[in-house]
Phi, psi and omega in degrees: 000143193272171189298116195283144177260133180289353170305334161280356215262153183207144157297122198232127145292101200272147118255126185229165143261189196275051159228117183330303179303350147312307203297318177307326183301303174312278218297293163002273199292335184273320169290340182271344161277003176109342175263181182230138159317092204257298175193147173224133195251157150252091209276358168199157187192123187225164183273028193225353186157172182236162161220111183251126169280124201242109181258117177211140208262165198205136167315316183182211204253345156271007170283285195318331190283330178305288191311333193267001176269332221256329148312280215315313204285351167282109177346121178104356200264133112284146192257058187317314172172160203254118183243111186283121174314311194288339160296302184299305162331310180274007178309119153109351210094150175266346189223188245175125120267156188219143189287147177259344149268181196277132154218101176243353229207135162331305199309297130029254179298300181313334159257342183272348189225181159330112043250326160342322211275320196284343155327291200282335170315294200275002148313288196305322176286355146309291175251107197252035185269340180235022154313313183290329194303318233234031215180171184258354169287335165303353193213044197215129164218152135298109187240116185268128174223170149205019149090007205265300197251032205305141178347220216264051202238349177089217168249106193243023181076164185275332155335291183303333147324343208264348151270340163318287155344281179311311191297328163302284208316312173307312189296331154293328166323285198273016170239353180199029193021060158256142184296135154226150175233136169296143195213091158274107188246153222249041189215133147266011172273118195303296181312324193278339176292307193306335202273270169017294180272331159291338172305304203248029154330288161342271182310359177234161166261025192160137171245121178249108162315119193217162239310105206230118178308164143273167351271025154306318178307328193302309183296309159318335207259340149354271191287283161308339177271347173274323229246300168310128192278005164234163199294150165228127177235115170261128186271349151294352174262294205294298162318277187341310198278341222262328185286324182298280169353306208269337184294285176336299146359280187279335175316297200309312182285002187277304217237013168065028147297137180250154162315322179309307215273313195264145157280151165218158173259167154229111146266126199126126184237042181271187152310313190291316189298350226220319181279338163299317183282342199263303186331287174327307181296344195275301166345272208137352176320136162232031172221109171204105156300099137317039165305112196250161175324315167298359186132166168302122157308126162217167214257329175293327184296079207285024202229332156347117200304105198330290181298358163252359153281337174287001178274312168341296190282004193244342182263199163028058187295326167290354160088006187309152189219147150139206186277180161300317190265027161281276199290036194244282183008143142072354184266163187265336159239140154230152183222113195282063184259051180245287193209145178296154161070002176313330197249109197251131181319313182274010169288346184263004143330311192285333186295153182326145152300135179103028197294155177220130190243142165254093176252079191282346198303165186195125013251026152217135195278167175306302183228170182285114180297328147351274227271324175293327197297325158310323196246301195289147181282318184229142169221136204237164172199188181255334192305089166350317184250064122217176185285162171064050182263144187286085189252130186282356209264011168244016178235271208351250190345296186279003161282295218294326184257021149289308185274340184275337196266338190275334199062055178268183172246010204203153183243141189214141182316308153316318181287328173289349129331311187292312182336278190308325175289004211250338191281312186292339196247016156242020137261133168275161177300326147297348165259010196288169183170145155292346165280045221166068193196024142209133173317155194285168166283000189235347185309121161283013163235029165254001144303294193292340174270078114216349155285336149241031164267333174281334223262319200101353183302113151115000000 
């Protein structure tokens, strides 16, 4: 049985009879089915039955369904009704807006609305230099979508985008207390996104690109970084590139490898794969293998795609040709951003020693970090419930309140650098390990540490 998730977890309403030792029978029956027990209240209790709430975590959504069969058959149980947890949570939405001043009073009003306000307007149209100071653009990113590439769900559009979305916005909040509003456009055209997001600028201090296919995405975020006076970060390329880097990094320091030194494969040549590789290289990496479905990107290769030949001419300096598990041989890193099961555990024998794998596909990894765990010296995922997860949620949130405090106008190659070393250099030498070799998403000093690293401070 595979590992239960709170993404899963869901709430059973019982009617039993009207004997306590059923709640036990229940708690029972759900762990001899795979689930793990969270909590149980007993919300009424009579002499005709009890009803009781049963909180329990589930592998996934035909898992979730076992337990409630698995309730029914103890004798005395009715399943009265069913609650997803992960649902209730998004009734209404996750995030608010809220006034940050008081308007209890004329007075109040009169300076946060009219006539007060008409001040501050022909200030600002005077000096429009003090729109960030004085306005919510300072402290505002637009997190942009159209919905083609949503986490591993494909193009589900941008409606179905808009808890993703939401769910970002919260997350700027609560790691690095920035406003962000989801902004789902009802366009997959590149002109109309770009025209779209130039339109509606004005009102931010920073635009974050979000899960936008590739190679659209490439252009848009182009085209927006020329044509706009504030920074654009598509975060599935960039936030991505920036946690591998700072992973990598400390894996290297695991097993005593430099960048310089080490091969690496990445499969995938999507955005996130092409924004790793551009890193990596900056990094100093000078062995980086692409494999994409047809196979290792080579520069020689005339059948190639424009964006994947220009991925070519910058990698695979040895002209290597074949499959993943050809170019594997001997390498010392692989970095997964592609397809579940790309990877069989036991190829990574053939790999240099001391190997290190990033199996990052989400929400199934190239291979079973388990199962990798066996052969590899250090193993990352995007996955929670194993060590070493690979989270974009240790970049955002500190580029974005780095640039907004710098005002910059720009994302520059160096702040992504600085990022991952400032993300990497807060695991200490003493907590490294190979289970340990990035920090949690919850570390309070990693929004402020990558937030001045982008700013540049010292």
């Amino acid at each position: 049985m595979a590992a239960t998730a709170s993404s899963y977890s869901i709430t059973m309403r019982l009617h039993t009879d009207p004997d306590h030792g059923v709640v036990g029978a229940v708690a029972t029956a759900i762990a001899q089915a795979g689930g793990v027990v969270t909590a149980i209240d007993v919300t009424d209790s009579s002499h005709q039955r009890l009803v009781v709430d049963v909180t329990c975590s589930a592998a996934d959504a035909e898992h979730a369904q076992d337990l409630q069969v698995a309730a029914a058959a103890v004798e005395g149980v009715e399943v009265y009704r069913v609650s997803d947890r992960t649902f209730l949570l998004h009734i209404g939405g996750k995030i608010e807006v809220t006034s940050k001043v008081p308007l209890r009073t004329r007075d109040d009003l009169s300076m946060a609305y009219t006539p007060g306000v008409g001040r501050v307007s022909m200030a600002l149209a005077e000096n429009p230099e003090d729109i960030p100071k004085l306005t919510v653009k300072g402290n505002s990113v637009a997190v942009v979508t159209d919905g083609s590439a949503v986490l591993g769900l494909g193009n589900i559009g941008p409606g179905a985008a808009l808890p993703v979305m939401e769910g970002k916005a919260a997350l700027f909040k609560r790691f690095a207390d920035i406003d962000a509003w989801p902004i789902c456009l009802a366009s997959q055209d590149t002109d109309e996104i770009v025209r779209a997001v130039e339109m509606i600028a004005p009102g931010f201090g920073g635009i974050n690109l979000e899960d936008i296919a590739a190679p659209r995405c490439f252009e848009i975020e182009r085209r927006l970084r020329a044509s706009l006076d504030i920074p654009v970060f598509h975060d599935d390329q960039h936030g991505t590139a920036i946690v591998v880097l700072a992973a990598l990094t400390n894996a290297l320091r695991v097993v005593k490898k430099s960048l310089s030194s080490v091969r690496v494969v990445v499969s995938g040549g999507g955005a996130a794969g092409t924004a790793i590789v551009t890193l990596l290289i900056a990094a100093g990496v000078t062995d980086v293998v692409v494999v994409d479905r047809a196979g290792a990107l080579s520069a020689d290769d005339e059948s190639l795609s424009p964006a994947h030949r220009e991925l070519a001419s910058a990698t695979n300096p040895r002209r290597v040709r074949g499959s993943l598990h050809d170019v594997l041989v001997g390498a010392d890193v692989f970095i997964g951003v592609s397809a579940p099961g790309v990877l069989k555990a036991e190829w990574i024998q053939e790999m240099a020693p001391d190997a290190v794998v990033f199996a990052l596909a989400n929400p199934d990894p190239e291979v079973d970090p388990a199962e990798a765990d066996k052969y590899a010296r250090v193993v990352a995922s995007g996955r929670s419930d194993y060590p070493n997860q690979i989270n974009n949620v240790l970049a955002f949130p500190g580029v974005f309140r780095g640039l907004l405090d710098a005002r910059a106008s720009e994302v520059t190659i160096d702040m992504l650098l600085r990022a991952a070393e400032a993300i990497a250099l807060v695991v200490k030498d003493d907590e490294l390990n190979p289970n340990f070799i990035i920090p949690t998403v919850f570390h309070p000093d990693v929004p402020k540490a990558v937030a001045a690293a982008i700013r540049g401070d010292g």
